[in-house]
C-alpha positions in Angstrom: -0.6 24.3 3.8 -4.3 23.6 3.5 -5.2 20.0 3.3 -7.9 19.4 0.6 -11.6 17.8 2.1 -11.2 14.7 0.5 -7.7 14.1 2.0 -8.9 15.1 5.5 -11.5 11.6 5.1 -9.0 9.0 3.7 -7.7 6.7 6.6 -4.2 7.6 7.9 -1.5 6.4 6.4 -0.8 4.5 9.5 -4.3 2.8 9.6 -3.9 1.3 6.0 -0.5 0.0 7.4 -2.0 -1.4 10.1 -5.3 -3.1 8.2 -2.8 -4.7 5.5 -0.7 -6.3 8.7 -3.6 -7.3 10.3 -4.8 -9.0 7.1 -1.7 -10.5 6.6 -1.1 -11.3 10.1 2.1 -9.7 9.9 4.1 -6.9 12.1 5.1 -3.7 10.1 8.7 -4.6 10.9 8.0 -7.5 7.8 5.7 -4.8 5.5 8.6 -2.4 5.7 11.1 -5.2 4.6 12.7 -5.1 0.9 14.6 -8.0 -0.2 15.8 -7.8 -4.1 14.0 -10.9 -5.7 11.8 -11.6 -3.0 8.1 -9.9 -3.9 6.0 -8.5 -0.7 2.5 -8.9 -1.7 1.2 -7.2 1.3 4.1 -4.4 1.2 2.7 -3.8 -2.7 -0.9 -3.6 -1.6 0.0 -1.2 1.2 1.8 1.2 -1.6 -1.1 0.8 -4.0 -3.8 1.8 -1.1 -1.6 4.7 -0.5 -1.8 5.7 -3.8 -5.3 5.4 -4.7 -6.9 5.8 -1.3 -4.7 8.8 -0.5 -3.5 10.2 -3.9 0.1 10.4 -2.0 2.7 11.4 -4.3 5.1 8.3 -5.5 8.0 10.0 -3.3 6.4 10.6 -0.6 4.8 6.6 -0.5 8.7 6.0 -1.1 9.8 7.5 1.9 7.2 5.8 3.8 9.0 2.7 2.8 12.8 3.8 3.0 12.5 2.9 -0.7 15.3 5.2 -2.6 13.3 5.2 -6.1 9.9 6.4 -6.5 10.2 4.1 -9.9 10.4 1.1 -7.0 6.5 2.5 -6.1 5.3 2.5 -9.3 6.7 -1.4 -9.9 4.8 -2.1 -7.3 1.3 -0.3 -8.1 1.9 -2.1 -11.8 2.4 -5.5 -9.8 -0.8 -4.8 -7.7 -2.8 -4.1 -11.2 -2.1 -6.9 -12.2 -2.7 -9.0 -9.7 -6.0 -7.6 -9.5 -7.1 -9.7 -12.1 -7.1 -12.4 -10.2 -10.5 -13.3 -8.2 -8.6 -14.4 -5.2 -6.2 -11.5 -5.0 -9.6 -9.4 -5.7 -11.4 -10.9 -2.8 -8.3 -10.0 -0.1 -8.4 -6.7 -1.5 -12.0 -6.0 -1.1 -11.6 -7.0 2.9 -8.8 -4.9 3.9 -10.6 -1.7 2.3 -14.4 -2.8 4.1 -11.8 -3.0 7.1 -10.8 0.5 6.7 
């Protein structure tokens, strides 16, 4: 399967992993971690870079995350929109992608 030019220039997968837990000063053991009720900010930031950066399909970003539901990715894209908004959340956003 040929891999489309502007795929082949995104950072890996692994390297936006990595970026986000060195941001966040935290090991990917804690970005892969899903409680019910508990939000993971970086976890969401991760999926959302995924998305955006990479264009990865919602089950593949899923599986990435032993997440069962691809609806789980899209609640947390929607939760990283929003957050957006915010200057502060804005501002962490910004340094993990001039880190990549």
């Amino acid at each position: 399967k040929e891999i489309p030019e502007s795929k082949k220039l995104c950072p890996e997968v692994i390297d936006i992993k990595r970026a986000v837990c060195r941001h966040y000063k935290i090991g990917e053991a804690e970005l892969q971690k899903s409680r019910r009720g508990v939000e993971n900010e970086a976890r969401d930031l991760a999926i959302y870079l995924l998305r955006y950066i990479r264009s990865e399909r919602l089950e593949k970003i899923g599986e990435e995350f032993d997440l069962n539901n691809y609806s789980s990715v899209s609640n947390a894209i929607s939760r990283v929109k929003r957050r957006l908004r915010s200057n502060k959340f804005k501002k962490r956003y910004g340094q993990i992608l001039d880190s990549l």
